[in-house]
N, C-alpha and C positions, 0 to 999 in steps of 0.2 A: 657600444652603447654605454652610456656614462648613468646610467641608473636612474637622470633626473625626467620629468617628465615636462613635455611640452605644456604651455598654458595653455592650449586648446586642448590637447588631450586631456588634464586637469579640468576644464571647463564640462567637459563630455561627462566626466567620473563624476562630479558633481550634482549631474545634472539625473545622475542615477541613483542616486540615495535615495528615495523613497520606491524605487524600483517595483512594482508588485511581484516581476516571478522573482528579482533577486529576495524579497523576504520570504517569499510564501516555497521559494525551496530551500533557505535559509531553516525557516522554523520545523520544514518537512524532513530537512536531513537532525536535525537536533531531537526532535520529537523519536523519528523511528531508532537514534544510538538510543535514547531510554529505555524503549522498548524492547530493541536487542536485548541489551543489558540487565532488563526483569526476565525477559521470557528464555534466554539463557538454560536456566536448567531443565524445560523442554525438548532444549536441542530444535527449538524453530527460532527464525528469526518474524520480525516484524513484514515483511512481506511475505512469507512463508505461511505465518500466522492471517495474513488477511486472506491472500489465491485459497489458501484449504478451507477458511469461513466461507468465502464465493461459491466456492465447486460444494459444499456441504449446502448451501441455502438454496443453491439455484441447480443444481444436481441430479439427473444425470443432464447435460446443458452442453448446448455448442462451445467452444473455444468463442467464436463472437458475441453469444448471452455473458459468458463469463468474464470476457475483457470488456463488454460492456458496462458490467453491474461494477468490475472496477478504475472504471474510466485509465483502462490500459490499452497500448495494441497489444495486437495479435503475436508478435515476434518476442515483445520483453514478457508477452504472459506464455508464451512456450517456454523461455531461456529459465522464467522462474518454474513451470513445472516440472521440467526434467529432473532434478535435482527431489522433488515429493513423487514422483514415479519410481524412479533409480531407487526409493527408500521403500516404496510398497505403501504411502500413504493415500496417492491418485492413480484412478488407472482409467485407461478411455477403453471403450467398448465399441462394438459393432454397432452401428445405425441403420436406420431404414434400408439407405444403400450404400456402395463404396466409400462415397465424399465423407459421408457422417460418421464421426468419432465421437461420441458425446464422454464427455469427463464426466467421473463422478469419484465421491470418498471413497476409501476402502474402512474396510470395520478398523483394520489396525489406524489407519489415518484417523477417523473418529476417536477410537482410543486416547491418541495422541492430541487429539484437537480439545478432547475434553479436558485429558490433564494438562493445558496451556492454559485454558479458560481462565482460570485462577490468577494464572499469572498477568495475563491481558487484563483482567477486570484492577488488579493491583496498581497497574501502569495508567490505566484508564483513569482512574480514583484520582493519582498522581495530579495529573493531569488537572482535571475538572476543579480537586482543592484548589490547586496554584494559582488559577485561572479564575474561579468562583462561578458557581452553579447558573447564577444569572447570566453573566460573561459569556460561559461557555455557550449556552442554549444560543445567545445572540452568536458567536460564532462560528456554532455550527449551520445557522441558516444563511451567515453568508459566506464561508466556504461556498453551501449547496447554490446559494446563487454565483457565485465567479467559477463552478465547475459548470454551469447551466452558462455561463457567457460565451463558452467555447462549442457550444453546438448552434 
């Protein structure tokens, strides 16, 4: 393969430039290296930092209330909690019956979620400047509508 590209292939690439999931996971993977990057001295990262806000807000909660409240499945919201279990931040419990595991914080998780706070609200801030307070409000309600397009 000579590196160059076909004009239809060309025509195709083109015709994906305003792409919506290529920006909107564009802007999702940029957004969370920021976040990484402030919430660092936590020792959580930006997904870390949201699964432990879900399981503290909707807590003690099924694995499907809590991949639902973060419009995750079920398999990438196990793969992220193992990793805040293995650390003593999440732990699931006994349920009504067998099936039922309900996730909930541990005090140390809380611990941790609260000295992150700080740093999330810094990146948050970030954020909201860059963007402008009016801007932002406007885009956080259509986010919540094109995450609402998908149900």
């Amino acid at each position: 393969m000579t590196g160059k590209m076909s004009k239809s292939a060309r025509a195709i690439l083109d015709g994906t430039a305003g792409c919506a999931c290529l920006s909107l996971r564009g802007a999702a993977r940029a957004v969370t290296q920021m976040y990484d990057e402030i919430l660092k001295p936590s020792g959580l990262k930006a997904t870390q930092f949201s699964v432990m806000a879900a399981v503290a807000m909707e807590g003690p909660a099924s694995m499907t209330v809590i991949s639902n409240a973060l419009v995750m499945d079920r398999t990438t919201l196990t793969r992220n909690l193992k990793p805040l279990m293995g650390r003593g931040l999440i732990k699931s419990s006994k349920g009504q019956d067998r099936r039922q595991r309900p996730i909930e914080i541990t005090s140390k998780g809380e611990t941790v979620l609260a000295g992150a706070l700080p740093l999330w609200k810094q990146a948050h801030d970030q954020i909201v400047t860059g963007v402008g307070f009016a801007r932002w409000q406007g885009m956080v309600r259509l986010l919540g509508e094109t995450i609402n397009l998908s149900h």
